[in-house]
N, C-alpha and C positions, 0 to 999 in steps of 0.2 A: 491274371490280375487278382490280389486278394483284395479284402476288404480293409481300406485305409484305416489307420488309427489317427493320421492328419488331420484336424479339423475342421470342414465344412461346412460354416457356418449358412452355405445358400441350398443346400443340400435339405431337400424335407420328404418325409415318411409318413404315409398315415394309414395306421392298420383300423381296420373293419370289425367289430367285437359285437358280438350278439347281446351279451349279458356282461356287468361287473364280477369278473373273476377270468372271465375267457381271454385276457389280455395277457393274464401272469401265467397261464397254462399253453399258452400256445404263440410263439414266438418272440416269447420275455427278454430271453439273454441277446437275442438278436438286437430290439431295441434300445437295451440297455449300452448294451455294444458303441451304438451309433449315437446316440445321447452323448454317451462320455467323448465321443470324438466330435463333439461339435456340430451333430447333423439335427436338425428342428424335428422331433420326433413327436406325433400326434395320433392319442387313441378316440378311433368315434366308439361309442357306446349308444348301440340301437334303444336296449329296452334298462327299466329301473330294476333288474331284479326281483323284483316284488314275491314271484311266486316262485320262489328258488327256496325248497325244502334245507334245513338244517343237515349238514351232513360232518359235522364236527361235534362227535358225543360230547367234548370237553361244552360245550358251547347250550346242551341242552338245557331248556329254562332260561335261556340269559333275558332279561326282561326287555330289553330294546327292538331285540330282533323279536321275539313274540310279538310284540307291541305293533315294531312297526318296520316291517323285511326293509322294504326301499328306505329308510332314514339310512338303518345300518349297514346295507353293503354302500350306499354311500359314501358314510365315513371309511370301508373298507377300501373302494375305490380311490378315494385320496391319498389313503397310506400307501396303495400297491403305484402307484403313481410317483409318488415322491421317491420310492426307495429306486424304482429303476428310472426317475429322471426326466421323465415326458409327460407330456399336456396331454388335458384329457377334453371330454366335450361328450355330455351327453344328449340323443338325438332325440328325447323325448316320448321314447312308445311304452306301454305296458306290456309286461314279462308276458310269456301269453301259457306259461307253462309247459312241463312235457305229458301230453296227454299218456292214461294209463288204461289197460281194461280191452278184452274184447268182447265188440266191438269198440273204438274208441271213443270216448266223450268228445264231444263238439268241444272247440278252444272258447273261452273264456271273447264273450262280444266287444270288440273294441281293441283287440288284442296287436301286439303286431304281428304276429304271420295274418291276421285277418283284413290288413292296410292293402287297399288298392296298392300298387306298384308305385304309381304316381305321388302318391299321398305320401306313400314309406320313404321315396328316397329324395322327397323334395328337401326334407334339411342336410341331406349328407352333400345332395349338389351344393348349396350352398355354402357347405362345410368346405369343401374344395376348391370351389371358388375363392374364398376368403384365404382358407392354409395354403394353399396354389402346393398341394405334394407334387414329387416327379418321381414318387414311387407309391404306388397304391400294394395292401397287402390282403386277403380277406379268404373266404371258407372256398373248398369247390362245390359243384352241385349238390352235391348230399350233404352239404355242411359241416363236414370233417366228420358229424355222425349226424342222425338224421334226426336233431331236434327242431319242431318247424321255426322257431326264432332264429335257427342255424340256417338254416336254407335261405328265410328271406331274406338274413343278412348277404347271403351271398348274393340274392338278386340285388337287392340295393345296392350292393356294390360296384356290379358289374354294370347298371344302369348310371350309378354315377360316374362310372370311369368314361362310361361313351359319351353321356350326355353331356357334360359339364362344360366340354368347352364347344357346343354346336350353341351359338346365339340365338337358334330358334324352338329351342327345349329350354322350359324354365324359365321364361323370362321374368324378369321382375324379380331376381335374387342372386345378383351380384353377376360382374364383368365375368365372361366366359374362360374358364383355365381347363387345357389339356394336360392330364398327366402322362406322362411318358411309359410305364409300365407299369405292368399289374399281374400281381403273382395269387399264387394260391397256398396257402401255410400247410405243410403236413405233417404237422407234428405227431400223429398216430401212425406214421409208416410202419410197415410190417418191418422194413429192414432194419428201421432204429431199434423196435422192441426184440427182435430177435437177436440182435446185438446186445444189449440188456440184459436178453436171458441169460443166452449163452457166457457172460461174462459174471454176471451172476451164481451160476450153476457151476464154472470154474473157480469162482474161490469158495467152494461150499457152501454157497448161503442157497436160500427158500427165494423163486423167483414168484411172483405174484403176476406175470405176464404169461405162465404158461396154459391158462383157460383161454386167454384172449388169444393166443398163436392156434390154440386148437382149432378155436374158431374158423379162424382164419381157411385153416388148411382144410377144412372138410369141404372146400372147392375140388382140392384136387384125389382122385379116387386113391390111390398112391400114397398119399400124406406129406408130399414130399417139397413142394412151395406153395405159399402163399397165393393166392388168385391176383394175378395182376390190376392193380390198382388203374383205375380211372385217368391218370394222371404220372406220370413219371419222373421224378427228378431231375430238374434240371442246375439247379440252383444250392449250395451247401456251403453256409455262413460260418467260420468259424470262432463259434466266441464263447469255448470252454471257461474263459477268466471269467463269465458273467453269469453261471450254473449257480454258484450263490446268490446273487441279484437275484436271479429268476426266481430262487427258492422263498427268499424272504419275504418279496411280493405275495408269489402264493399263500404263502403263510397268513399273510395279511389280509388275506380273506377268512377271517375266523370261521364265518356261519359257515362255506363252504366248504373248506379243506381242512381235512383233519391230518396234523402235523405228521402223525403216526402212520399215514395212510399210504394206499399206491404209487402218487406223485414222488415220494421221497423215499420210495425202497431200493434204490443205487445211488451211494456217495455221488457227492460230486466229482471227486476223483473219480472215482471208476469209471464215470459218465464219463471223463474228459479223454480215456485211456479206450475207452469201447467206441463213445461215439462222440466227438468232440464238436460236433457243427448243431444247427437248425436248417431242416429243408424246406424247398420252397420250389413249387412251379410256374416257371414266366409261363403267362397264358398270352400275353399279348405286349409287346414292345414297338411303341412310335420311335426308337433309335434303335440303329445296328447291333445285335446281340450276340455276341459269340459262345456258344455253347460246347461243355457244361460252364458256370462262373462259379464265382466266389464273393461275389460283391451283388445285393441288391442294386447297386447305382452301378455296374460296370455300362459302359457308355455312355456314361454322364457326367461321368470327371473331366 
């Protein structure tokens, strides 16, 4: 079964984002994909950005974001919204920052990785409740990389996916909805970026992923794979027509992404001819799943 381009209008989505930007870098053109085709697509957004350092030289001094981080990835977040087509909903925490230094600074009081459990995913249950998704998407344990707003988004996540439809978790914020599945985004696989490379390094260009592969490999004594990942592929969307969607969102992150940077060093052809899909691992399905799919909602049509 691939993934429909029919439209779905009862079909709903809702991915788990730590921070405004992490929505257009990690399974964009998926949702974009599903939007065009009619499916209710919904971004939660944990924290406001706030402490999200400038990482667009073009963008240094701009007096908004000096002034004031959270107005402006705001306004960022609307744009990156509009362009790939889905509602957004911010869950109200503060950025809690990526701690730097050893040993490490204490995170900023108040922060969200510093949220009781309870307290962090009391609006996302409600968030669920209300969007009733039948497909939940969100970080794995180490939060695709190990920033604590990244992690605790994956708890919140996973807390709302159990809790939300038990009537005696939560009460007092909204009629109980179980979501049917719940994946894990892997947008940093080894496989995709060494697919990248190598495709890269075939039409003669300068690959920008070959520190990150090294990385990688200095698991194995040999040099010769990557350290098996946490999590395995189960799931691979394919929505090369939306590599530009994806990219423009990004983009639209000013303060964060610098046009010129890592994200956009393979066309989107190339992308579409090397690695044409977005992965994703079902961690947990209440319908029958036949594995590997092609479709977030396979079983739900």
């Amino acid at each position: 079964m691939t993934a429909s381009t029919s439209p779905s209008p009862t079909l709903r989505l809702l991915a788990v984002h730590a921070h405004p930007d992490d929505e257009s870098s990690k399974g964009a053109a998926t949702m974009a994909m599903y939007a065009a085709a009619g499916v209710d697509v919904m971004v939660a957004t944990c924290t406001d950005g706030s402490r999200g350092d400038i990482q667009n030289p073009a963008m240094e001094g701009e007096p908004h974001s000096k002034r004031d981080m959270a107005g402006a990835r705001r306004l960022e977040m609307n744009e990156a919204a509009r362009i790939l087509g889905v509602k957004q909903r911010w869950l109200g925490f503060v950025d809690s920052g990526l701690p730097e230094g050893d040993p490490l600074p204490p995170l900023p009081p108040g922060s969200f990785a510093l949220q009781p459990l309870h307290r962090a995913a009391a609006p996302l249950v409600r968030l669920v409740r209300e969007f009733k998704p039948h497909v939940m998407v969100s970080y794995d344990e180490k939060g695709g990389y190990p920033h604590p707003d990244h992690i605790m988004a994956h708890r919140v996540a996973v807390e709302a996916f159990e809790a939300a439809g038990d009537p005696e978790k939560y009460p007092g914020i909204g009629e109980p909805w179980t979501p049917s599945k719940l994946y894990y985004d892997r947008a940093f696989s080894p496989e995709r970026f060494r697919a990248l490379h190598f495709a890269l390094e075939e039409a003669g260009l300068q690959s920008p992923y070959a520190e990150r592969l090294a990385a990688w490999l200095e698991a194995d004594a040999e040099g010769h794979t990557a350290p098996p990942p946490a999590h395995q592929t189960t799931t691979q969307v394919d929505c090369g027509d939306y590599f530009e969607t994806r990219d423009n969102a990004l983009r639209a992150h000013r303060t964060q992404v610098d046009p010129l940077g890592f994200f956009f060093a393979v066309s989107p052809d190339m992308q579409r001819r090397a690695w044409p899909w977005e992965d994703y691992t079902l961690i947990h399905s209440r319908v029958p799943a036949d594995l590997p799919e092609k479709d977030l909602f396979a079983g739900l049509r």
